[in-house]
N, C-alpha and C positions, 0 to 999 in steps of 0.2 A: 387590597385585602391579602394578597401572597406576598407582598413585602413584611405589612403587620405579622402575618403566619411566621416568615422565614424569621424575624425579629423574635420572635417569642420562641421561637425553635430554639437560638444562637442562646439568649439570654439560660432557657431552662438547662441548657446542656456546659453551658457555666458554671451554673448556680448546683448541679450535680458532679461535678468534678470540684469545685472546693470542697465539696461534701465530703468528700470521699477522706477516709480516714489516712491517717500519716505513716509512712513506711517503718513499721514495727523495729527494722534492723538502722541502728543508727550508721552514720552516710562513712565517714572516715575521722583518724587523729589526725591533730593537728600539730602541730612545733609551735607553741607559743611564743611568740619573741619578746621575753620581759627587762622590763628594766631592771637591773641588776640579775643576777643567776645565784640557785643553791648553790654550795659548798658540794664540790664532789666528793661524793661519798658513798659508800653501801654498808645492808647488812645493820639498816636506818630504821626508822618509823617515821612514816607518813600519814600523818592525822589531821582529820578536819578539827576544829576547835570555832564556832561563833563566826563561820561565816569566812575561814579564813586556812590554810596548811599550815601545816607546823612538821619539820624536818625535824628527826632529833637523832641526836646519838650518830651509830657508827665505828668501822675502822676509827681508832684514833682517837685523841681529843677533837670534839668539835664542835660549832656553835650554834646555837638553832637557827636554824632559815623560818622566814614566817613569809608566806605570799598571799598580797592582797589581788582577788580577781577583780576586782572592783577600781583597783588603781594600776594595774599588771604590776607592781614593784612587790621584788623582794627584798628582804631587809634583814640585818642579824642583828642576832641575838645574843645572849650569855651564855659559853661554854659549857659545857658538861662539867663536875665535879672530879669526876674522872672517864676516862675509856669507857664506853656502854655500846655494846650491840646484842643483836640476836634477840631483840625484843620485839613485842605486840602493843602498840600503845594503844592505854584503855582512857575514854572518856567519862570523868566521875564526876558529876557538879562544875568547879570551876578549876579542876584540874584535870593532869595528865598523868596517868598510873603509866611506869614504863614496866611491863609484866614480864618477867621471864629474861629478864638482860644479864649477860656474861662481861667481862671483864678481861682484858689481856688479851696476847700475840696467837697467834694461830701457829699450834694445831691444840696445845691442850688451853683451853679460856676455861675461868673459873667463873663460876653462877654465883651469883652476890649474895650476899647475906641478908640485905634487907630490902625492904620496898623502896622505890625511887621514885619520887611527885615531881612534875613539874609543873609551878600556878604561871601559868603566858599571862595573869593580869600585871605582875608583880616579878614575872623574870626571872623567880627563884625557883631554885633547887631542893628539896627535902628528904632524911632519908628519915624512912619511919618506921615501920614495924616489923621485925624479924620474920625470919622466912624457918620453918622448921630444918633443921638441918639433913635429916632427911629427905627433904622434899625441892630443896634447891636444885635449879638444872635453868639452860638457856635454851632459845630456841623453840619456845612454848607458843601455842595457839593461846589467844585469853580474849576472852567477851564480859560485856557487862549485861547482869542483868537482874531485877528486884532487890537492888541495894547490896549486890554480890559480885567480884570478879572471878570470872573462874575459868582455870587456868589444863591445859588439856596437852598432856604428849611432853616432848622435851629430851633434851641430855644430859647427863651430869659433869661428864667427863671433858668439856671442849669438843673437837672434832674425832679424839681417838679414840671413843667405845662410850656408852651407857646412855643409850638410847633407852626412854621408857614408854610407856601405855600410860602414865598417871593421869588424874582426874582428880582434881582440888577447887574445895572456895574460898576466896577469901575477903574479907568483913571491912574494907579500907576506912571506918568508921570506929571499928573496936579491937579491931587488928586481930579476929578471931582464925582462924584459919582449921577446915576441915578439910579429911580425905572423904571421897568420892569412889566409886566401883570405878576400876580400870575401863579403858578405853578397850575396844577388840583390838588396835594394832597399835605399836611403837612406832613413832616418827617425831621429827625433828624437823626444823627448817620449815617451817609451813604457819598459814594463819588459820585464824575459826572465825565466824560468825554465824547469828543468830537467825533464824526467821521463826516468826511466831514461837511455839514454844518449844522447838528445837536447834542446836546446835549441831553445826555442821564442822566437822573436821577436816580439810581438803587440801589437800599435795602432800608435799615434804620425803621423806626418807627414813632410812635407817641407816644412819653417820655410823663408819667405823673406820678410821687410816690405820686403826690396829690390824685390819685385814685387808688391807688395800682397797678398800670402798668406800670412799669420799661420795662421790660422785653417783654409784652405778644404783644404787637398792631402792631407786624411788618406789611410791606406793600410789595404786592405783585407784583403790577401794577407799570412799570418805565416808568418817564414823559419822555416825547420828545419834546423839543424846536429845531425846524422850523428858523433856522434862515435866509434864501432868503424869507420865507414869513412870518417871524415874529408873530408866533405864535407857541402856543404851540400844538401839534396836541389832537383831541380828545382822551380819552379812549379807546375807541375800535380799536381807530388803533395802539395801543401801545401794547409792550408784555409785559407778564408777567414772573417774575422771580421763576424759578421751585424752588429753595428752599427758603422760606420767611426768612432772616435773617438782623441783623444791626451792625454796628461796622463794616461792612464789608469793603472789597477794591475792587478797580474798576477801569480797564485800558482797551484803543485801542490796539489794536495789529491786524496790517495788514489790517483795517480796517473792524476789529470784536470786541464786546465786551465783553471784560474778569471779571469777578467775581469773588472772592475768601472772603475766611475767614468769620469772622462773629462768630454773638451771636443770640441766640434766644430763647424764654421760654421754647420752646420742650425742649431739652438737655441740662445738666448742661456741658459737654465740648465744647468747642469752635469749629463752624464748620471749617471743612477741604475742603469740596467741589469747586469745579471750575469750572465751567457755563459759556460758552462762546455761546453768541449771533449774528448772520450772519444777519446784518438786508438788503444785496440780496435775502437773501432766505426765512426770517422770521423764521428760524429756529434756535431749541438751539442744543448746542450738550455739552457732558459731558468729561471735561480733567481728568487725575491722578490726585485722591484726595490726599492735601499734608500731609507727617509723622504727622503734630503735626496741629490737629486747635487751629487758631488764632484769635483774633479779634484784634481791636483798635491799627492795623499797615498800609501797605502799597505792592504794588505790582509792581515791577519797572521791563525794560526791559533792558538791559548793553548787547550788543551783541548779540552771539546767543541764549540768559537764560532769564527767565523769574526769579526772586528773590524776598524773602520778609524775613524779620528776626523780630527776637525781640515779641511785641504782650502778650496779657494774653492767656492762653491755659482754660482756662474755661469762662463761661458766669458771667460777673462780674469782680471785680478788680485782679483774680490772678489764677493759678501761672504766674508773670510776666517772660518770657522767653528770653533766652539769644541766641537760636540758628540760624542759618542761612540756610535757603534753597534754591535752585536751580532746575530749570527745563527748561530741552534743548528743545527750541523750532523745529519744523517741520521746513526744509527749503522750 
């Protein structure tokens, strides 16, 4: 009878510890060792697309990197049209809007004149519909959302001056494009995304080599656009980002926001951190910092993994980096 008891003890106290829910904080990144490697590169986009990454742009002419998680090979693609960086790449049906991409050598890059599609069914390149001239600038946050891209912050100027606050949408269907009430702050160099029905504006800078500030004017405070009430929210009810960096990257996940990588004049290496923001709670909490920091890449989510490759590992144009990392999300 106290065997049977102690039996029934061992088993219930089993059977209560698988119970037991899964460590909310995912464990660590990992170095994926794939077959073949991106194109080193930065100052890129990093986009999920159907189950799959897609590299695109960058320093330089370059060619898309596509990785399959599901076979670990990377594989290339069709080069760019021309030099493209400093873009957000937007997901629209069955292409790839590259939002906000500039053109040319560093320090002054010019903002292009019109939209740039890429369809990964078909390999090809498109350019389509003019950008107001006006409204042109690299370095832009852009999300999608109810049949609208819309496009947040930016520069005009390349890296020497004309940082703005703007707020535009645009119609990738009818090529309509409107302006938007300014953002509360100017920056550059940063991504946005969406949760439910606000817009998050998070890292980046105010670019100026005209004043010797490349580097130093990150911003701390991330905008909020309000979209049931069409506005953007004040200051004070917006949070602020605990490590001030730019170049960085920026995704939802499960409807929180994720932060990684970056540049900043503190450090000469590229941060590694990842900050993820619960805007139920108003609170931040702190993920596994990844192996290598990165700026001037992407953050994408392929099933259970949170991934980002490629990027400069210092603040500035180098070492451009080739590796891939991985990190298994909390179920």
């Amino acid at each position: 009878m106290t065997r049977l008891l102690l039996c029934a003890l061992l088993l219930a106290t089993s059977s209560l510890l698988q119970a037991e829910p899964p460590e909310l904080k995912p464990n660590a990144w990992l170095n994926v060792k794939t077959e073949g490697q991106p194109t080193a590169r930065h100052e890129a986009a990093l986009v999920g697309f159907q189950g799959k990454l897609f590299l695109l742009g960058g320093r330089r002419i370059n060619p898309v990197d596509v990785y399959d998680p599901e076979t670990n090979v990377w594989t290339t693609k069709s080069e760019t049209p021309l030099e493209l960086h400093h873009f957000q790449g937007v997901v629209v049906g069955d292409a790839i809007y590259l939002m906000g991409a500039m053109t040319g050598p560093y320090p002054k890059e010019t903002p292009l004149e019109k939209v740039v599609v890429y369809h990964p069914k078909e390999d090809r390149f498109d350019f389509v519909h003019s950008i107001p001239e006006s409204r042109r600038r690299g370095g832009a946050g852009a999300i999608y959302r109810d049949g609208w891209i819309y496009l947040v912050g930016g520069i005009t100027n390349g890296h020497v001056d004309g940082c703005r606050s703007w707020f535009d949408r645009y119609n990738p269907k009818t090529g309509v494009w409107e302006i938007l009430p300014d953002a509360p702050h100017e920056r550059d160099h940063f991504q946005a995304a969406v949760i439910g029905n606000r817009l998050y504006a998070a890292g980046g800078r105010v670019t100026s080599k005209r004043d010797n500030a490349v580097f130093s004017q990150t911003i701390s405070k991330i905008d909020v656009y309000d979209f049931d009430a069409g506005r953007w929210l004040p200051p004070e009810e917006c949070p602020d980002l605990p490590t001030e960096r730019a170049g960085n990257s920026v995704i939802a996940i499960a409807g929180q926001l994720v932060v990684g990588c970056g540049e900043s004049a503190n450090q000469k290496e590229a941060h590694d951190e990842v900050e993820v923001f619960n805007p139920a709670t108003s609170e931040w909490k702190t993920w596994p910092s990844m192996n290598r920091g990165r700026h001037g890449t992407g953050l994408v989510v392929i099933g259970d993994s949170l991934f980002t490759a490629s990027g400069s590992g210092n603040r500035g144009g180098g070492p451009e980096l080739t590796t891939t990392e991985r990190l298994v999300l909390p179920k």
